[in-house]
N, C-alpha and C positions, 0 to 999 in steps of 0.2 A: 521295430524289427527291421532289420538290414534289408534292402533288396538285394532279391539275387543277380543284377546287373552289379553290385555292390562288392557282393562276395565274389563273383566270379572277376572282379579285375581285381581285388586284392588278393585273389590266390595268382595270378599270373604276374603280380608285381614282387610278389616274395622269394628272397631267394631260397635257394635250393630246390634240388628238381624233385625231392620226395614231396615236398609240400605243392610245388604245381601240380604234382599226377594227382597229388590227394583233393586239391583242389577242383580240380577237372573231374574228377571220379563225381565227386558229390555233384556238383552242375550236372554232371551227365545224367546223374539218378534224380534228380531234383527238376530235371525236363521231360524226361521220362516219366513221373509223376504227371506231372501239366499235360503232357503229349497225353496220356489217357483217359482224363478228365473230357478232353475237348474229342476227342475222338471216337466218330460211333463206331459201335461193337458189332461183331458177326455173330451169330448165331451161335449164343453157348449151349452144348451138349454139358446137361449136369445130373442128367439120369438113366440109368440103368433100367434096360429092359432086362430082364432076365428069364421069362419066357412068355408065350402065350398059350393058351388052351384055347383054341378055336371050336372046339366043341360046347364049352361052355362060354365061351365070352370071357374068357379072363385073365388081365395081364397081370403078372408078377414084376414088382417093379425093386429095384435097390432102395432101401432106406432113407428118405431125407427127410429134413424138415417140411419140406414142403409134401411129397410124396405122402405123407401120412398124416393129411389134413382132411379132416371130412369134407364132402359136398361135392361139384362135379369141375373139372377142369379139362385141360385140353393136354394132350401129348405129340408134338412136333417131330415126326422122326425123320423129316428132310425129305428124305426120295420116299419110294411107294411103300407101302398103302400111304404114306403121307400124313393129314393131321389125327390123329384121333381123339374122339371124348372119351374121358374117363369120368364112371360113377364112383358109386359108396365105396369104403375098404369093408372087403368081408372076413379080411383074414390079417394079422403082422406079426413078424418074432422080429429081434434081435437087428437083424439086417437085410429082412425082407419086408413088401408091403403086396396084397393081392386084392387089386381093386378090378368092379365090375366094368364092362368097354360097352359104351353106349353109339360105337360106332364098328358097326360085322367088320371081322376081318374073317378073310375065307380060308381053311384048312389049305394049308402047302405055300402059304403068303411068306415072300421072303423078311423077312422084320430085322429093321440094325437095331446092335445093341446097345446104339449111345441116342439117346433123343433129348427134348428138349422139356421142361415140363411149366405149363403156361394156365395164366389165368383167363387166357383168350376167353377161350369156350367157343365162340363163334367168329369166325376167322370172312366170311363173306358175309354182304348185309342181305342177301338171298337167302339165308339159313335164319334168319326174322322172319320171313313170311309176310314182310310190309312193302307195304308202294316206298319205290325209292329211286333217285336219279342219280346219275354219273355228271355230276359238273364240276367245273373248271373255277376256281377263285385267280384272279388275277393280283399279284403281289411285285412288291419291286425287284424280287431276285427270280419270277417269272411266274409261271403258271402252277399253279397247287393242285391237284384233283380232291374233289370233294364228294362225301355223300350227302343228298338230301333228302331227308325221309319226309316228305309234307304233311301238314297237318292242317286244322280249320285256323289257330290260334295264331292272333296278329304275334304272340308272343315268343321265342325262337330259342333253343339253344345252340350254343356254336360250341364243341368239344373240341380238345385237343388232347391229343394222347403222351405219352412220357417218353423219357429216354432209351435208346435203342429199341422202342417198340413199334409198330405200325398203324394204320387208322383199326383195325380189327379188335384194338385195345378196347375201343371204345362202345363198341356195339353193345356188349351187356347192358349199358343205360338206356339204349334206345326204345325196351319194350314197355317201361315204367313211366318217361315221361311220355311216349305215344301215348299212350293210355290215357295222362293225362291232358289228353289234344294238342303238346306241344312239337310243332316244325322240330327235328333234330337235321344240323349240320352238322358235320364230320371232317373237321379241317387236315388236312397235310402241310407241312411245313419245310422250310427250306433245311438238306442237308439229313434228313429223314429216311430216303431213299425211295421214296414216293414223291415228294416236293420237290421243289428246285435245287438245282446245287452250286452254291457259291463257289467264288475261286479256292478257297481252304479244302471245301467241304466239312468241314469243323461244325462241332456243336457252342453256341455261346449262351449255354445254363438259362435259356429266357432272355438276355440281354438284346438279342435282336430277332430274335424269332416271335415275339410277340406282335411284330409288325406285320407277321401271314395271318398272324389270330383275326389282327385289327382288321386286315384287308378282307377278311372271312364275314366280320362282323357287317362289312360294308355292302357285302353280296347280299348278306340276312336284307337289310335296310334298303337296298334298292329292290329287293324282291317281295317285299311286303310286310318287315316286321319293323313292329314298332317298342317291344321292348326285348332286350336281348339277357338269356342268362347265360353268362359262360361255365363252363364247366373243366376242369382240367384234372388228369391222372398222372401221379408222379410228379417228373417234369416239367407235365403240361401243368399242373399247379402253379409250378415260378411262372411260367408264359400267362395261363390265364391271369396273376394276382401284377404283372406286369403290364399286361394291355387294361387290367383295371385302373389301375394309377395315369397311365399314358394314351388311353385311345383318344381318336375323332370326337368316339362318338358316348361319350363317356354320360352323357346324358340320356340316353337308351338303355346302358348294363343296368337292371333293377336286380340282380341277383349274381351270386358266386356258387359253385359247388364244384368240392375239390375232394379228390380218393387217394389217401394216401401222398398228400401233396409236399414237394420240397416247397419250406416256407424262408429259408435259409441256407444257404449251400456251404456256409462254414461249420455250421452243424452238420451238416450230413457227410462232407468229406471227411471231416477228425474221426467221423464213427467207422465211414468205411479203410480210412485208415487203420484204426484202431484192429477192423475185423481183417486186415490183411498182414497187420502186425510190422506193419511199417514205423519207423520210429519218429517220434514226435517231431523232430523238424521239420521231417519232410515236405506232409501235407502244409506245414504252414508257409513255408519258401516255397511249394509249387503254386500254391492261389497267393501269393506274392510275386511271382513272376509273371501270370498270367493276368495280373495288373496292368503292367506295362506293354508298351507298343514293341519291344525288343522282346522278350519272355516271350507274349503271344505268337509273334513269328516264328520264334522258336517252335514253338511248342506245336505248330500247325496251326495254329486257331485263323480267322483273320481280321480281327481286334482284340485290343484289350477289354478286358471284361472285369468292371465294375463290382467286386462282393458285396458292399457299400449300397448300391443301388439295387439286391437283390436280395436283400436283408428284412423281409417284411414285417416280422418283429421292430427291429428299430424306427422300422417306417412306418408304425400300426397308427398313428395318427393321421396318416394320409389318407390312411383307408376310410369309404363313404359308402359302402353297397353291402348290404346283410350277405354274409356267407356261410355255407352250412361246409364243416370239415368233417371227412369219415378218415378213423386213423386207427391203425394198429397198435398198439403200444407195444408189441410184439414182432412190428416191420419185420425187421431185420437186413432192411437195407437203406430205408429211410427213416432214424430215428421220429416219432412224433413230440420229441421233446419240444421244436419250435412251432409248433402245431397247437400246443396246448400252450406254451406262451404268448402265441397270440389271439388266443382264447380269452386267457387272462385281461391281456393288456386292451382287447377291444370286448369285453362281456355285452356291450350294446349292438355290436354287428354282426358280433361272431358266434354262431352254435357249435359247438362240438360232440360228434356223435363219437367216442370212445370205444373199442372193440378191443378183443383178446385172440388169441389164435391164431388169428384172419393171416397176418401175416401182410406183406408188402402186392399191394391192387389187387389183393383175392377175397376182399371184404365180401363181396355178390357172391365171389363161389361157394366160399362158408358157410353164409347164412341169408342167401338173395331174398326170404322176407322182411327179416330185417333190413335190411341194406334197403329195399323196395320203399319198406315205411318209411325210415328216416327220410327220402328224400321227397316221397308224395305227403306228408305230414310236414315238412319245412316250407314246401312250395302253398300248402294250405297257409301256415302259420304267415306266412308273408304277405298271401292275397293274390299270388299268383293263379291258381286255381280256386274253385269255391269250394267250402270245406263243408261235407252235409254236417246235419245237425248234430251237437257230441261227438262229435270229431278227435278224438288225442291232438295233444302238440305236445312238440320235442323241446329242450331246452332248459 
């Protein structure tokens, strides 16, 4: 495959000016691709309030996939009332959905019509009802804020949450391994909007943000843990399955656990490709460009970035630490197709817990007993926790 340094000086060395502009067109579209790859996202509004009923509790929502998915999630509607939970659907047609609001909204409340619709749930770690502290992780791009839910267990998770989302991604796991006596930390990372921010401020897919995880890991270790399970959603999958292969302290991770995780970013770009109906070069000449130390600049980023190295499929041999994957086969924005290949390719380390509906990191809110078990039945299955007698295991 050509690079696009390649293609763009052979359209500038050909004559005639129709073929430069056409030249220049594609480069420009083809960075413009790269550029939003690496660039984090603002707050998309992708649902439809369409009214409330504050007498009963009950919002009316516009139709989507997601919107008419059992279980409870979160609705972001920016300014006031601000986040709301939403429960069960009681009611749907055609292109409405009327689910019950698990969070009062008071008769005369002004409510906008565009909100955001999330699988948060719990957006502050105060809405757990657990001991928790506000610390600082020290990283090379500077200071991270961190949550630390303590526990008796030398044993620790360090979480990291996914792309364009915040540390509040993560909180739903916190009540399941608590339970199971284990420390929960809550990492931030650079360029997240909580974390530090580099000179780009660019996202680099896991390629060097795993080095906040690491330095997260490091806090665990100085503060009393001696084995560490990482955990990652989305996103935070490449990070976590990258400070797996790369950390310090690589002799402490006894465990993985990954929601919906990118196990490979060439798989998951061609799909989101695919769902934006972009045409097939595109995606491949923008993560061709953002290869190189020229592309990247381009593109904002502020290195090249490696697919190669973020491919954990092709790397499934490096892999050393039992991991449990929860995956939708029905994402919809991160295929699990490379999820299940590396199920495949590692059956000795790898569990895979397979879901339908769930949709993309709303595994817990579909079905949080499920979701619950899989993960305190893996942590048995491993010997991380002790498992009473006739116990299930997964796998």
């Amino acid at each position: 495959m050509k690079s696009l340094r390649h293609a763009a000086t052979l359209g500038l060395l050909v004559a005639g000016g129709a073929v430069v502009v056409a030249g220049a067109a594609v480069a420009g579209l083809v960075m413009s691709v790269a550029r939003r790859v690496v660039t984090p996202s603002e707050r998309v509004t992708d649902t439809e309030v369409l009214s409330i009923d504050t007498s009963a509790q009950v919002v009316a929502l516009g139709r989507t996939p997601d919107t008419q998915l059992p279980g409870r999630y979160g609705l972001d509607l920016g300014a006031a009332p601000g986040y709301l939970k939403i429960g069960a659907v009681l009611s749907e047609d055609e292109t409405s959905v009327r689910r019950k609001l698990l969070t009062q909204v008071v008769a005369g409340a002004h409510v906008d019509r565009h909100a955001s619709f999330s699988g948060y749930y719990y957006t502050a770690p105060g809405e757990l009802h657990l001991p928790y502290e506000d610390v600082l992780v020290g990283t090379a791009a500077g200071p991270a804020p961190a949550w630390l839910f303590p526990a008796a267990s030398t044993t620790w998770v360090v979480q990291v949450h996914g792309r364009g989302a915040t540390r509040g991604e993560c909180l739903r796991a916190v009540p399941v391994l608590h339970a199971a006596g284990l420390p929960v930390l809550i990492a931030s990372y650079r360029n997240d909007g909580e974390g530090p921010r580099t000179r780009a401020g660019a996202y680099a897919l896991g390629a060097t943000e795993w080095q906040d995880m690491d330095a997260a890991v490091g806090y665990a270790v100085r503060h009393g843990a001696e084995r560490i399970i990482l955990m990652g959603w989305s996103m935070g999958g490449a990070i976590a399955l990258q400070t797996a292969l790369s950390s310090r302290y690589r002799d402490v991770i006894v465990g993985i656990i990954l929601d919906s995780p990118v196990v490979d970013w060439r798989t998951v770009l061609r799909f989101q490709a695919e769902e934006m109906k972009l045409p097939d070069p595109l995606p491949r000449l923008a993560m061709d460009a953002l290869t190189t130390d020229w592309g990247a600049r381009m593109s904002g980023a502020d290195q090249a970035i490696s697919f190669d190295d973020l491919d954990l499929v092709a790397r499934a041999d490096e892999l050393t630490i039992p991991t449990l994957i929860l995956h939708s086969d029905d994402d919809g924005f991160v295929p699990s197709d490379a999820s299940h290949a590396l199920a495949q390719a590692r059956p000795d380390l790898v569990t895979m817990s397979t879901y339908t509906v769930a949709r993309h990191t709303k595994l817990w809110n579909y079905d949080q007993h499920r979701w619950n078990d899989d993960i305190t039945i893996w942590l048995r299955t491993q010997g991380i926790v002790p498992a009473p007698e006739g116990a299930d295991t997964i796998g």
